[in-house]
TISE-238886 format. One record per residue (C-alpha): residue in three letters; x, y, z. Coordinates in steps of 0.02 Angstrom, whole numbers, plus 50000, padded with zeros to 5 digits. Layout:
<rs>
ALAXYZ ...
</rs>
This chain:
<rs>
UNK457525152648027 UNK458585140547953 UNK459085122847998 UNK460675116047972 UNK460715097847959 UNK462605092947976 UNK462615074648004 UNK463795060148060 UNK464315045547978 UNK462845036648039 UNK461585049147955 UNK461015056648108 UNK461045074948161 UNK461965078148329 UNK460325084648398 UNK459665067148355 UNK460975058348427 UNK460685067948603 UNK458825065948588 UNK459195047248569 UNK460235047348707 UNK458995058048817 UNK458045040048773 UNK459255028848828 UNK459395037448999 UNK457445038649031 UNK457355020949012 UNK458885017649125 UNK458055028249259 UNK456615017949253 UNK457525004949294 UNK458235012949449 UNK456835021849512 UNK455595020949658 UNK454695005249697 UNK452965010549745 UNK451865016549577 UNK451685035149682 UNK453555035349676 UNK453895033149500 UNK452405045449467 UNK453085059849576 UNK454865055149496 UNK454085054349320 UNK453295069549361 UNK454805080649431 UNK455695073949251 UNK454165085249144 UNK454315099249257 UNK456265098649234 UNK456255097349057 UNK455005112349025 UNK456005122949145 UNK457295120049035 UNK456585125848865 UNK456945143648799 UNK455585159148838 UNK454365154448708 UNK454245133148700 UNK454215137748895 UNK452725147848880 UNK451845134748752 UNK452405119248850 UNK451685127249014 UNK450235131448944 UNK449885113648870 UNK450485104749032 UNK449205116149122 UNK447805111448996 UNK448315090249010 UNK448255092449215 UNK446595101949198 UNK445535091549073 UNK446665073649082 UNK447085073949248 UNK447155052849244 UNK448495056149082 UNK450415052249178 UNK451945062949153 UNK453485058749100 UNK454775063748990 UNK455165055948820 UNK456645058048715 UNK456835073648834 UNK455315079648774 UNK453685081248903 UNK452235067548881 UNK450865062448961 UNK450445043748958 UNK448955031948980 UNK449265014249035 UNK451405016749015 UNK450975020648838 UNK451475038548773 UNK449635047148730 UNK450275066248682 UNK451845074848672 UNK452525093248654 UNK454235095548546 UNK455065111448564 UNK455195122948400 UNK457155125548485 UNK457585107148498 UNK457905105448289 UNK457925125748263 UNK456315121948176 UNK455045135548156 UNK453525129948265 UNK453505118448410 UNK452445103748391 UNK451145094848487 UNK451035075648421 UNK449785061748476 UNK450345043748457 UNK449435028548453 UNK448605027948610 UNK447885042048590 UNK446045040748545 UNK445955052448404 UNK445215038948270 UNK444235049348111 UNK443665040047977 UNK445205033647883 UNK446295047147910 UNK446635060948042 UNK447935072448101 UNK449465066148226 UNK450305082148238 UNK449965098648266 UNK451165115648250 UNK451155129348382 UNK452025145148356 UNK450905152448529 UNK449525147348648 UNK447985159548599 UNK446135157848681 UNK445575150848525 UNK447205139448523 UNK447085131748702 UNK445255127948687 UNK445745117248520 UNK447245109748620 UNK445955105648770 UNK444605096848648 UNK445975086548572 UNK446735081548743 UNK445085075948812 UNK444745065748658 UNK446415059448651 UNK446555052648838 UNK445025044448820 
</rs>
């Protein structure tokens, strides 16, 4: 599959542009959401659900599959969406996310850990991981990883 990058004059791709966007309304929802913590959860929540529900057949399949694993093994891990994307967060702070292989017509869907995840090895480790399905062998990887990463 091919990607075509067409970009604007300020060097970003349209899909960029919307996924920055998709940023600029999460945090504007914040804003305006409920006031009780249980609120903002179930809201935060409804947003992950929403977004993977909205994926084509086979991110679908992954990013149900991973949200399945994070609420099994990292059930303290919070939902939310994040530049449209679903993530699960520790302490406000994105942990682990799951990028659709459809969002940039890229050829594997990717499952990235930022910084608050505790994935620390030696001097150097792997952030990022590419998915092109969720195998046995493939969710019990994604399942060690999650429980190291939240901690």
């Amino acid at each position: 599959m091919t990607t075509e990058r067409t970009t604007t004059k300020s060097g970003f791709t349209a899909d960029e542009r919307a996924a920055m966007r998709n940023r600029a309304a999460e945090l504007k929802k914040q804003e305006r959401k409920g006031k009780t913590a249980e609120e903002k959860a179930a809201i935060d929540r409804e947003d992950l659900l929403d977004a993977i529900a909205d994926m084509e057949d086979a991110d679908r399949a992954i990013a149900q599959g991973i949200d399945d694993i994070v609420t099994s093994v990292a059930p303290q891990l919070g939902s939310k969406t994040w530049y449209g994307f679903p993530a699960y967060t520790r302490d406000g702070k994105v942990v682990l996310f799951f990028k659709p292989a459809a969002k940039y017509s890229s050829r594997y869907a990717t499952l990235g850990f930022e910084e608050a995840s505790q994935l620390d090895d030696g001097d150097m480790w792997p952030t990022s991981y590419a998915i092109l399905s969720l195998t046995k062998a493939g969710e019990e990887r994604i399942a060690e990883l999650v429980k190291r990463a939240a901690g």
